[in-house]
Residue frames relative to the residue before (quaternion, step in Angstrom):
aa qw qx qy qz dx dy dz
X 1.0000 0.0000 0.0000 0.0000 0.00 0.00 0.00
X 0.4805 -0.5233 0.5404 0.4508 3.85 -1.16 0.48
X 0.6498 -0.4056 0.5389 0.3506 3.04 -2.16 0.88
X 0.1928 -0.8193 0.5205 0.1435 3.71 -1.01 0.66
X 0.5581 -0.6977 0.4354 -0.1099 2.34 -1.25 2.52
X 0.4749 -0.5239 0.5376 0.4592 3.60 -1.29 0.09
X 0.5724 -0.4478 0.5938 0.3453 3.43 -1.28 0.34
X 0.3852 -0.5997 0.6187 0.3304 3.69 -1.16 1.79
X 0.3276 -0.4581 0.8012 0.2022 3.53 -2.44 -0.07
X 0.6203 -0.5846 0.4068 0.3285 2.99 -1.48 0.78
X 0.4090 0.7053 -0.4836 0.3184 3.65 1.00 -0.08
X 0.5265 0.6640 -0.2385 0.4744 3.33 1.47 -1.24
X 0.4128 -0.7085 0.4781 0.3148 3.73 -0.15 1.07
X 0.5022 0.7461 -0.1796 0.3986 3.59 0.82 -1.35
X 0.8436 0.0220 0.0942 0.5281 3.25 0.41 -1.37
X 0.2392 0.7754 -0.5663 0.1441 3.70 1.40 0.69
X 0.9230 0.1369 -0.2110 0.2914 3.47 0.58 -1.01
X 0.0931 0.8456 -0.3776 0.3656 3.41 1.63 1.32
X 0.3215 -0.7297 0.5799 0.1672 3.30 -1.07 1.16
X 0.4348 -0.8006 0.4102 0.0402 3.12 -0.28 1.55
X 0.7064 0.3167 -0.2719 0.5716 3.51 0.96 -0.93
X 0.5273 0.5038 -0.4530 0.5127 3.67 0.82 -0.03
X 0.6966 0.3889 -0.3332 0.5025 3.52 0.40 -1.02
X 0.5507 0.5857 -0.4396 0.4006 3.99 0.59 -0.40
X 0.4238 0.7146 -0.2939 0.4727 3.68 1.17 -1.07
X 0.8227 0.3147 -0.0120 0.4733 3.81 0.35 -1.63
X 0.6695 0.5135 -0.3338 0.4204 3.53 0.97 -0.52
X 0.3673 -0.3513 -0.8585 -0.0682 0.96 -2.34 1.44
X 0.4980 -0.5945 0.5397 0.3275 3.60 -1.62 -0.30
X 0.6207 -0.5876 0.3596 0.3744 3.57 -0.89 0.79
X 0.6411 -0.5514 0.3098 0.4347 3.75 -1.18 0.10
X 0.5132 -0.5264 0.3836 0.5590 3.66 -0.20 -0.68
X 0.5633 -0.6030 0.4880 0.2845 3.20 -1.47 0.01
X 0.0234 -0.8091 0.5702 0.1404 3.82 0.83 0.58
X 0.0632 -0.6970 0.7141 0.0163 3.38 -1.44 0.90
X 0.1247 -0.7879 0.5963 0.0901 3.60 -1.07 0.41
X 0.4023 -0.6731 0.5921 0.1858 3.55 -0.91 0.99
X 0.4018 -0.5541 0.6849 0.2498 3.63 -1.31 0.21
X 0.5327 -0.6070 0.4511 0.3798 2.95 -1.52 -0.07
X 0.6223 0.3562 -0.1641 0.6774 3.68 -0.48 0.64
X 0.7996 0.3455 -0.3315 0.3625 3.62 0.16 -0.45
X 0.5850 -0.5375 0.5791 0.1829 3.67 -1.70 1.03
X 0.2781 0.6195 -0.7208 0.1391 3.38 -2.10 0.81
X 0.2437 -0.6111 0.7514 -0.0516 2.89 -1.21 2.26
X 0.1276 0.6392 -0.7583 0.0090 3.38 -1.72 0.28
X 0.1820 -0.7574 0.6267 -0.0242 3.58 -1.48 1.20
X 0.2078 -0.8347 0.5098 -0.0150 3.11 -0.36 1.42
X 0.3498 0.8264 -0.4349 -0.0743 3.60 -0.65 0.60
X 0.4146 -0.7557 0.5047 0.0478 3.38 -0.41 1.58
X 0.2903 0.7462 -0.5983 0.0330 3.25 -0.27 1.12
X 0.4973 0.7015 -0.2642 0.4368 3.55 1.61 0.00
X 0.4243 -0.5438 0.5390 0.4834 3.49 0.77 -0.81
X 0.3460 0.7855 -0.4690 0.2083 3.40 -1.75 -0.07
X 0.2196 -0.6567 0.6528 0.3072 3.61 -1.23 -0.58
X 0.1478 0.6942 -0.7028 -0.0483 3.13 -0.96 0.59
X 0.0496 -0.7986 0.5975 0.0529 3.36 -1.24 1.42
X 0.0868 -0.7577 0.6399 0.0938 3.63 -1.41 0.44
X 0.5371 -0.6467 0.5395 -0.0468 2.96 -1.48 0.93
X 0.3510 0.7967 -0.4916 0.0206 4.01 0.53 0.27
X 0.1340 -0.7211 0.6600 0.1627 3.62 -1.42 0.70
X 0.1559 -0.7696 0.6130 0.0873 3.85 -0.75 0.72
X 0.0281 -0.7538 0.6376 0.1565 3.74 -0.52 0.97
X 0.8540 -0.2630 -0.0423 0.4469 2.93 -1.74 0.41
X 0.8460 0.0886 -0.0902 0.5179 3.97 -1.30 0.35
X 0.4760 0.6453 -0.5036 0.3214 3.33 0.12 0.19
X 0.1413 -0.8108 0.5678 -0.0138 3.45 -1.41 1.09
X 0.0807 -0.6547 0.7432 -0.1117 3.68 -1.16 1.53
X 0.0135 0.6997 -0.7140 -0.0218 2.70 -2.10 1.19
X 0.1667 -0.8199 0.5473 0.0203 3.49 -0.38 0.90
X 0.3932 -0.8017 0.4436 -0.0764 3.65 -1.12 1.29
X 0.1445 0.9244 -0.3507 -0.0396 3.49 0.26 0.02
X 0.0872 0.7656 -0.6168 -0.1608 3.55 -0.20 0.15
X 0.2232 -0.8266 0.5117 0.0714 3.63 -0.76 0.67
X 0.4747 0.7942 -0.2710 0.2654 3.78 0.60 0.44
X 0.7782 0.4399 -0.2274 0.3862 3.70 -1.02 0.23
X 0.6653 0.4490 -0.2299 0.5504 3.09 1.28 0.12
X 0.8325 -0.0729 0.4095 0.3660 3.61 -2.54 0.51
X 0.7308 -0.0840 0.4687 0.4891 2.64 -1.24 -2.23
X 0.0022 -0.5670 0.8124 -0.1358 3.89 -1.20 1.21
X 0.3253 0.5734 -0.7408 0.1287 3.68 -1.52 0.83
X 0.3432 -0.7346 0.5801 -0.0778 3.22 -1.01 1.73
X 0.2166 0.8372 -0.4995 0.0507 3.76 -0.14 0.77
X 0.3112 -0.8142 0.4892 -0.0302 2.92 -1.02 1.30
X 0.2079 0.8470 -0.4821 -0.0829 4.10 -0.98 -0.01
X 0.0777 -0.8651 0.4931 -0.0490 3.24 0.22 1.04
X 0.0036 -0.7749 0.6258 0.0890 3.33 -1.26 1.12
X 0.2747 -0.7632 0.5714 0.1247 3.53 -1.20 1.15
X 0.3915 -0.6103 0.6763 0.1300 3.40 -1.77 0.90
X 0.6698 -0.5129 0.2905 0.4515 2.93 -1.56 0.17
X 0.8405 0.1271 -0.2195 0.4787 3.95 -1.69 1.09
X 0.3478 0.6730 -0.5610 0.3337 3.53 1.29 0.59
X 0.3934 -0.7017 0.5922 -0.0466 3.50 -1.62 0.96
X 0.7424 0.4007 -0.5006 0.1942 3.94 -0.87 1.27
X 0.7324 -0.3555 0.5792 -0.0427 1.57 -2.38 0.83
X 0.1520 0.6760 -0.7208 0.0209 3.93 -0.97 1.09
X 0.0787 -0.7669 0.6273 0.1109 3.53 -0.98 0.81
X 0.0609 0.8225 -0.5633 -0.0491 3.68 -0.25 0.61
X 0.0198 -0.7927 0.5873 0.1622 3.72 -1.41 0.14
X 0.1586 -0.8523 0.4778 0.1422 3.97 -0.35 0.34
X 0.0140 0.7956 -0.5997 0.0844 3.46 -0.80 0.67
X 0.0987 0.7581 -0.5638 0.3125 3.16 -0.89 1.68
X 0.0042 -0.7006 0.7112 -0.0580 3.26 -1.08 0.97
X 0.6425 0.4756 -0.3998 0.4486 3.18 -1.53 -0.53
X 0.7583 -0.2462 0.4199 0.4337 3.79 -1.94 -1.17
X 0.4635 0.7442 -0.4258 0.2237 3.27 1.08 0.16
X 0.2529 -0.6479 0.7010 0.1576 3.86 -1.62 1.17
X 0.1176 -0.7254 0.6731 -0.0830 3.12 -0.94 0.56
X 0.2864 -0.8694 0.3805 -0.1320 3.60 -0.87 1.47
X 0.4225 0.7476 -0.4931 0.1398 3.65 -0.29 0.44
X 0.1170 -0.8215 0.5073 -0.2324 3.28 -0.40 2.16
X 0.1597 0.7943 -0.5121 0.2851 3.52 0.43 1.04
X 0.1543 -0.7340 0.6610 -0.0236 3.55 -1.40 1.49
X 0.0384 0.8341 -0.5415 0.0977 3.22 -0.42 0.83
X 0.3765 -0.7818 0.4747 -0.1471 3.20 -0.10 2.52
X 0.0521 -0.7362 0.6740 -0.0325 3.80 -0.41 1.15
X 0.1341 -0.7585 0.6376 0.0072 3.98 -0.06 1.17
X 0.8499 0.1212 -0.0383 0.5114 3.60 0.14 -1.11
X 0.6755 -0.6162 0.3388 0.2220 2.98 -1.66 0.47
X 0.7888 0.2702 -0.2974 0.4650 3.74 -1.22 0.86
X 0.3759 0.7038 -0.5481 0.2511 3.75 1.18 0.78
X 0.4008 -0.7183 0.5426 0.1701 3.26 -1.79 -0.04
X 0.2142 0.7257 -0.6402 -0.1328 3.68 -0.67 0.11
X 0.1805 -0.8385 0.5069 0.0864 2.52 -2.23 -0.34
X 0.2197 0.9571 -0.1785 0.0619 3.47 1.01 1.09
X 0.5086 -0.8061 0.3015 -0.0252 3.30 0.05 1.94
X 0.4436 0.7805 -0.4234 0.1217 3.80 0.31 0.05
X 0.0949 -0.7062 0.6991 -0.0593 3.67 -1.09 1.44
X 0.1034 -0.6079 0.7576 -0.2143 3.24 -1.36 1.41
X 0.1580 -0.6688 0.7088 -0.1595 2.72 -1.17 2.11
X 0.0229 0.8416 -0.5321 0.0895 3.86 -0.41 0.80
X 0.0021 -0.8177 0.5754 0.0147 3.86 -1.17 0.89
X 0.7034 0.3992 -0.2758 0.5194 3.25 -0.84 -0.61
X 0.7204 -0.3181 0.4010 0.4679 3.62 -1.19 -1.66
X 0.0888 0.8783 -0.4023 0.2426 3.19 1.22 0.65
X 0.0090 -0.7993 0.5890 0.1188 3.79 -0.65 0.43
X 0.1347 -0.8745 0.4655 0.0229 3.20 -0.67 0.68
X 0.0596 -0.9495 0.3013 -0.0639 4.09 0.70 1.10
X 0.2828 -0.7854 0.5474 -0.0599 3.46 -0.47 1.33
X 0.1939 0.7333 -0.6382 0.1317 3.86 -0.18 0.90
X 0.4101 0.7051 -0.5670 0.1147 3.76 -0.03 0.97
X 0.1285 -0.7189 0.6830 -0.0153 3.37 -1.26 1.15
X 0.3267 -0.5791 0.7461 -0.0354 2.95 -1.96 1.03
X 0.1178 0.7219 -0.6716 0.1182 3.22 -1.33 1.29
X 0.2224 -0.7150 0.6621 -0.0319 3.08 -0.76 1.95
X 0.2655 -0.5473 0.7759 0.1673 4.27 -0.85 1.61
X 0.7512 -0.3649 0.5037 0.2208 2.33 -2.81 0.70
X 0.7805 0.4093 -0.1912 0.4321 3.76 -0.59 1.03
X 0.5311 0.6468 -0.3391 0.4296 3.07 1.41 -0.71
X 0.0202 0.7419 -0.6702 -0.0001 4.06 0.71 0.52
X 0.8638 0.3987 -0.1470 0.2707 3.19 -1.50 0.25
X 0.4148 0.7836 -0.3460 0.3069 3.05 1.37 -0.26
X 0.1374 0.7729 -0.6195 0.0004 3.67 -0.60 0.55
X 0.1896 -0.6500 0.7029 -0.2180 3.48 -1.03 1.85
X 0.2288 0.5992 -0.7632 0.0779 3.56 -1.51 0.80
X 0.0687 0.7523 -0.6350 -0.1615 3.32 -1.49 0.54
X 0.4452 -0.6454 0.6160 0.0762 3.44 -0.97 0.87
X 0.3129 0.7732 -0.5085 0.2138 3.77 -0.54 0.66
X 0.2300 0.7887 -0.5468 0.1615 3.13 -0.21 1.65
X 0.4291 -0.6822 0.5911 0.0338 3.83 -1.25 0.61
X 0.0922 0.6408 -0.7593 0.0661 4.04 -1.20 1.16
X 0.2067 -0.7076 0.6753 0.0241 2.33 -1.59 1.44
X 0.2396 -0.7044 0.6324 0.2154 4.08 -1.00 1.00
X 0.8309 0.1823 -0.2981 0.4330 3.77 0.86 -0.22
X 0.5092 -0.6663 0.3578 0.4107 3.55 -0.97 0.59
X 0.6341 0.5226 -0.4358 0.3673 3.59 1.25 -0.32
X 0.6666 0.4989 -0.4424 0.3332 3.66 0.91 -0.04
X 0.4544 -0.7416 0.4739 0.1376 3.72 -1.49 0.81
X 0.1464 0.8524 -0.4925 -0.0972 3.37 -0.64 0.22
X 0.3498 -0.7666 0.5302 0.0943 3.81 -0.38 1.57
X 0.2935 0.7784 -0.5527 -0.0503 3.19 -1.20 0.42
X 0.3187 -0.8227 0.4705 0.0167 3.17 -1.08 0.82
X 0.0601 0.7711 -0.6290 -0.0790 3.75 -0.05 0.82
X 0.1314 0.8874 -0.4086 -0.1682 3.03 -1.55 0.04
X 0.0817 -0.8599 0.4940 0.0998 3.92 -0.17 0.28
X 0.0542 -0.7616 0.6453 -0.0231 2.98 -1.57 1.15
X 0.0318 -0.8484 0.5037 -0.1599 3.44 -0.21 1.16
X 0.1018 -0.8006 0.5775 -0.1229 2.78 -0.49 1.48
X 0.5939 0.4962 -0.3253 0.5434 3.80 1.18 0.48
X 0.5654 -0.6142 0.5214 0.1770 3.75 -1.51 0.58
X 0.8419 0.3104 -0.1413 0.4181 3.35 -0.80 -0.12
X 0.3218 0.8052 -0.4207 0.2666 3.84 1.18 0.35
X 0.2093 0.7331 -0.5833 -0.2802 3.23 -2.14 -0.39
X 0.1575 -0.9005 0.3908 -0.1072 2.44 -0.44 1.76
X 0.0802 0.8993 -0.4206 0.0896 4.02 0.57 0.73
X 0.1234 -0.8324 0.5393 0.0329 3.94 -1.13 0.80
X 0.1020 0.7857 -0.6046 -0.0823 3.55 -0.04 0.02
X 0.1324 0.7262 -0.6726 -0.0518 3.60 -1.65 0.13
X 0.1003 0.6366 -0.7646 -0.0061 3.41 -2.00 0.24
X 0.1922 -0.6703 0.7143 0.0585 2.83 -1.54 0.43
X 0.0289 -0.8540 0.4565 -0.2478 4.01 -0.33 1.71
X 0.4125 -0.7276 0.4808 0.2633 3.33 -0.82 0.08
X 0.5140 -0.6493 0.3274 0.4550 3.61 -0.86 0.41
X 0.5473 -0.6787 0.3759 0.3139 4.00 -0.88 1.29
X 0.4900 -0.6362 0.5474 0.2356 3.72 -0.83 1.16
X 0.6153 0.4325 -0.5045 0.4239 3.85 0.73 -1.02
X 0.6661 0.4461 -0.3949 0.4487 3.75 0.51 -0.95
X 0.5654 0.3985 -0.5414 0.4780 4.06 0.29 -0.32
X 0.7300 0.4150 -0.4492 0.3052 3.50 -0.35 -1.44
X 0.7462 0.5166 -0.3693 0.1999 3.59 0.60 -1.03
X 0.5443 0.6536 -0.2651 0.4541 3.21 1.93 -0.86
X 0.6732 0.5696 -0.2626 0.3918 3.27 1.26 -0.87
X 0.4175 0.6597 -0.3083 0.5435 3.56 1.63 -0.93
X 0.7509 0.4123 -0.2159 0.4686 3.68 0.31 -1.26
X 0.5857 -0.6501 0.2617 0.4071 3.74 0.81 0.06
X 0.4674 0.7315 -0.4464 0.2175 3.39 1.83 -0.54
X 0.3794 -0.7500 0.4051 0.3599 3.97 -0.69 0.41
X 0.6801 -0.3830 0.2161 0.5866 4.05 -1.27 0.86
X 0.7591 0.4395 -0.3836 0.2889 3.91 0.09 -1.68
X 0.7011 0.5581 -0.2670 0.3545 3.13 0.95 -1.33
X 0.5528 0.5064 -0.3805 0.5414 3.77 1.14 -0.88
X 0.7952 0.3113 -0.3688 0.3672 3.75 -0.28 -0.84
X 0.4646 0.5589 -0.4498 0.5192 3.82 1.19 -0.18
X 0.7144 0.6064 -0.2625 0.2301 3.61 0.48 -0.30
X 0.6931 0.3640 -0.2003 0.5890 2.03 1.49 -1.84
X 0.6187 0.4712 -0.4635 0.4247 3.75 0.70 -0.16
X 0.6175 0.5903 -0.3943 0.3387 3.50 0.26 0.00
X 0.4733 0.6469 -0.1613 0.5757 3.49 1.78 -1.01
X 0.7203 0.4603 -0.2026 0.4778 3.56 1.17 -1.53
X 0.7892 0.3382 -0.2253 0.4604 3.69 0.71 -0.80
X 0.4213 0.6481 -0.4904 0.4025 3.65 1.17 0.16
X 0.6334 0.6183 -0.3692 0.2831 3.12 0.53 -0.64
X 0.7434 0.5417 -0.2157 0.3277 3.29 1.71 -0.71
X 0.6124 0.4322 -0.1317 0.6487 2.99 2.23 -0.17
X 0.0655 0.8893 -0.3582 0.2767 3.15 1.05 1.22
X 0.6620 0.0886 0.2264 0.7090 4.10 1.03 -0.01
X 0.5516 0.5766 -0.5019 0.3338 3.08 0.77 0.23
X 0.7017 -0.5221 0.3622 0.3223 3.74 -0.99 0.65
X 0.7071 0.1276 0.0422 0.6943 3.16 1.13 -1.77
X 0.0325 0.8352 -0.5443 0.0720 2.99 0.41 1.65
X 0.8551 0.1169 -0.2619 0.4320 3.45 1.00 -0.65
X 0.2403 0.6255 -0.6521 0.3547 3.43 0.90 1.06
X 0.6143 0.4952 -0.3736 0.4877 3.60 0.70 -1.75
X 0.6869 0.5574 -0.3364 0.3230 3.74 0.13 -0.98
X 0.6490 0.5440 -0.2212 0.4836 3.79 1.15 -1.12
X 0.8601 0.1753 -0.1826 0.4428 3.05 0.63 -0.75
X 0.5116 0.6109 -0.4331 0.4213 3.26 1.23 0.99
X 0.5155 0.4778 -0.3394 0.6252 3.19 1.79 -0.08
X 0.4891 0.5794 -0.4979 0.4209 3.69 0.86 -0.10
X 0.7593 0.4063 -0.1732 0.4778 3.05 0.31 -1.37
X 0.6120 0.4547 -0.3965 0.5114 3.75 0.47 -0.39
X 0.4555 0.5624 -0.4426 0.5294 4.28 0.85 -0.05
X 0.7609 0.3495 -0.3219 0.4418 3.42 0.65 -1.02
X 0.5287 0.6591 -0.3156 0.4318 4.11 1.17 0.16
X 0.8511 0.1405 0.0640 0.5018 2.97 0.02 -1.60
């Protein structure tokens, strides 16, 4: 078990938008799960939170090595999925996450993603579906060290909301302390486009069934190459039944 800490405060960047008294329940929290890649060698892992919890991991990638992690985050209190990965040189991943949450649900995805050596890759994917008062919370950072030439990093983090009382936070970031990069982030956080309901509706498709679609279309994207691509997929349309 970790050495046992004070419970963080939202002051704590980390844990600004964290249900604390949920997270008080679980504390302390177990250690991480360190995993290490070989060089040259591969690691998939599918995460699905449908219980509540913390589940942390720990990845090192040596040289060429290649890791994709999955996540579905949903159904639950408190779900926060954290993640820190450090790449060597020609090291390769890939995080695809998606969240779904209604009700009082917080919902988590906190991922560091550490380019040490030159000519790595990442990639970090995150859809958040949210209803009711739901929160739904993106903390992903990218650090490119001195040397790391070549490095190419993009995250992509975006968030629909079906109710106006739910929130979604998000937080990219990059710090790059090396030349010769590309490094790129984009987010929003939107609602689901009426021109695209009405037209579905014209076509006979009904309101629940159209916005299941079009949200389904939206979170695929996070399970893209994934292994358990359409397990992760099934039971992300489960859980989207309970939304829309």
């Amino acid at each position: 078990m970790s050495e046992v800490l004070a419970l963080p405060a939202h002051k704590d960047e980390a844990w600004r938008y964290a249900d604390l008294e949920a997270l008080a329940a679980l504390w302390p929290l177990p250690d991480a799960e360190a995993v290490v890649v070989p060089a040259n060698g591969a690691f998939a892992r599918a995460v699905v939170q449908d219980a509540g919890g913390v589940t942390r991991l720990n990845l090192t990638l040596e040289r060429g090595a290649r890791a994709a992690v999955h996540v579905l985050n949903t159904g639950a209190v408190f779900g926060r999925v954290e993640l820190a990965v450090t790449l060597h040189e020609g090291a390769d991943f890939t995080l695809g996450a998606a969240q779904l949450g209604g009700g009082e649900a917080t919902l988590e995805v906190v991922a560091t993603v550490r380019h040490a050596e030159p000519g790595a890759t990442s990639r970090q994917v995150v859809r958040s579906v949210l209803a009711g008062r739901a929160t739904g919370t993106c903390l992903a950072r990218v650090e490119v060290a001195k040397g790391a030439v070549g490095t190419d990093a993009v995250q992509s983090i975006r968030a629909m909301l079906l109710d106006r009382t739910a929130t979604a936070n998000a937080k990219p970031e990059l710090e790059i302390f090396a030349d010769d990069v590309k490094c790129a982030h984009g987010c929003a956080v939107g609602e689901l486009d009426p021109a695209g309901l009405f037209y579905m509706a014209s076509r006979g498709i009904a309101p629940a069934e159209a916005k299941k679609l079009m949200l389904q279309a939206f979170i695929a994207e996070a399970f893209v190459g994934a292994q358990a691509e359409e397990r992760l997929l099934a039971l992300a349309l489960h859980a989207l039944g309970a939304l829309v």
